[in-house]
C-alpha positions as CSV (number, residue, x, y, z in Angstrom):
1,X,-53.1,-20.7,-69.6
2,X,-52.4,-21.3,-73.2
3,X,-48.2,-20.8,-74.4
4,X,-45.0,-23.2,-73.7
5,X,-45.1,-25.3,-71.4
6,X,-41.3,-26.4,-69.9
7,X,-40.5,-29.4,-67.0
8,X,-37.6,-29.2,-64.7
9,X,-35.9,-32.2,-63.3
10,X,-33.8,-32.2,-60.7
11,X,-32.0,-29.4,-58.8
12,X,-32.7,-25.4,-58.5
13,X,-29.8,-24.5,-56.9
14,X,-26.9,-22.2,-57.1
15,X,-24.9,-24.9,-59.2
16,X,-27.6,-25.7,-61.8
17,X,-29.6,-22.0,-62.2
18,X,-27.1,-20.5,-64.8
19,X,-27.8,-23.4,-67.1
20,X,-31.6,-23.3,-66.2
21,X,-31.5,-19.7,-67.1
22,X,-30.2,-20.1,-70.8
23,X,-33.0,-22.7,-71.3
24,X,-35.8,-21.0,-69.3
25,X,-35.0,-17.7,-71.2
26,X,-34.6,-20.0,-74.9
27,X,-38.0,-21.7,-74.2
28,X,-39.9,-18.3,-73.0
29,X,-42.4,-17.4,-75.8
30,X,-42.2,-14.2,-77.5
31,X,-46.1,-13.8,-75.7
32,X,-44.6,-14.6,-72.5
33,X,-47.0,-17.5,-71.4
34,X,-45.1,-20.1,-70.7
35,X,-46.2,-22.8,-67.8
36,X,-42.8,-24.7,-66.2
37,X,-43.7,-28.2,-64.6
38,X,-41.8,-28.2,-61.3
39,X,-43.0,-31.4,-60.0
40,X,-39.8,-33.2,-60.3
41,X,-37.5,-30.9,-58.4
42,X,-36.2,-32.4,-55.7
43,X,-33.6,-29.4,-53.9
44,X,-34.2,-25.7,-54.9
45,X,-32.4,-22.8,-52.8
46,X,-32.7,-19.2,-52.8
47,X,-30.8,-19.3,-56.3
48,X,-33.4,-21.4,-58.1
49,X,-36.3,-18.7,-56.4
50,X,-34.4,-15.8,-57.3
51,X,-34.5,-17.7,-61.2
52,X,-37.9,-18.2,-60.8
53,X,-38.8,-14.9,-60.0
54,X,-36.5,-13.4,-62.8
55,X,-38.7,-15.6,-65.5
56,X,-41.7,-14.3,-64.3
57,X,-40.6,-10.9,-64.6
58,X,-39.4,-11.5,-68.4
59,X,-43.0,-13.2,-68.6
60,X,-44.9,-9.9,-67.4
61,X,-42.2,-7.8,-69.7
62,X,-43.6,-9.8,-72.7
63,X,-47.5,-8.9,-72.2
64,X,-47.7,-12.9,-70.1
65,X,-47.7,-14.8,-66.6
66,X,-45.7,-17.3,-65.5
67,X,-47.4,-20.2,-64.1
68,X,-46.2,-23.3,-61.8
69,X,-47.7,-26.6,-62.4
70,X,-47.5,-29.2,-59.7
71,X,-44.5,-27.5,-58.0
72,X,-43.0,-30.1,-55.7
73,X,-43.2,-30.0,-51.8
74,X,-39.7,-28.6,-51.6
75,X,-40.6,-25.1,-53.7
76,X,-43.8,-25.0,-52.1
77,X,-42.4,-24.7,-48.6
78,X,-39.4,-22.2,-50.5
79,X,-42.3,-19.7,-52.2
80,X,-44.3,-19.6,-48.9
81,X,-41.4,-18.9,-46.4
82,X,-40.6,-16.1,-49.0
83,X,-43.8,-15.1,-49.1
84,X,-44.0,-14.8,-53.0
85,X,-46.6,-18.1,-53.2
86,X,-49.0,-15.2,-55.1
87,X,-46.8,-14.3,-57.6
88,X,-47.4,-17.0,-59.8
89,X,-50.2,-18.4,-61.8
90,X,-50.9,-21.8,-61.2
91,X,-51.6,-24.5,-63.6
92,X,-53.8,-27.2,-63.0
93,X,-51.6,-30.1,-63.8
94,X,-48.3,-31.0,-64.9
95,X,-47.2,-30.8,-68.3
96,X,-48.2,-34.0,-69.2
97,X,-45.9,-35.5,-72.4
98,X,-43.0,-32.8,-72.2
99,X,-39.9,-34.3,-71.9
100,X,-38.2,-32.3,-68.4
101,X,-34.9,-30.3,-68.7
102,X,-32.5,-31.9,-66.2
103,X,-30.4,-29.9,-64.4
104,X,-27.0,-30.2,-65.0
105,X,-25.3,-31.8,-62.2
106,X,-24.8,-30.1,-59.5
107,X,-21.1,-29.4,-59.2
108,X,-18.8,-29.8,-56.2
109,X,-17.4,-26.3,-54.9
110,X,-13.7,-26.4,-55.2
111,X,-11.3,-27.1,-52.3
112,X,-9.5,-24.5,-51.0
113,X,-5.0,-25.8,-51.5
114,X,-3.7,-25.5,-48.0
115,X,-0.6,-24.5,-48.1
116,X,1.6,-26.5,-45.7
């Protein structure tokens, strides 16, 4: 598959997907191709598959695909207990030479003040 090719490090989670988002959406090609190196996520939750499948809608919108190249054990086992394994292309290798988008850190939910 020809167009951009994008690498994620780190988390897909609900903490890190709305910054993921900006720079999934900012990297997707006016085509639509665009191949995302998920080799080096290491924690991804029903947010970061709900993201993914968001950016391959906006891929098909734009006339392309969104493929997955070397998607780490973690989203393998998330896209296959979803069942949504065949909704991606997938890439033959990881996108060798791109430098990875790390996700920002995940942030700690706030405690809850109990009142005394």
């Amino acid at each position: 598959m020809n167009g951009a090719r994008l690498a994620i490090d780190g988390e897909m989670t609900i903490y890190t997907v709305d910054a993921l988002k900006a720079q999934l959406l900012a990297a997707m090609p006016a085509d639509g191709h665009l191949t995302l190196d998920l080799a080096a996520v290491g924690m991804a939750d029903s947010a970061g598959l709900q993201l993914l499948l968001a950016a391959g809608r906006e891929a098909e919108a734009r006339g392309g695909a969104l493929a997955l190249a070397a998607p780490s054990a973690v989203l393998r086992e998330l896209l296959a207990l979803a069942g949504v394994t065949d909704r991606f292309a997938s890439a033959p290798e990881p996108a060798a030479g791109v430098e990875p988008i790390p996700a920002a850190p995940a942030a700690e939910p706030a405690a809850e003040e109990i009142a005394p």
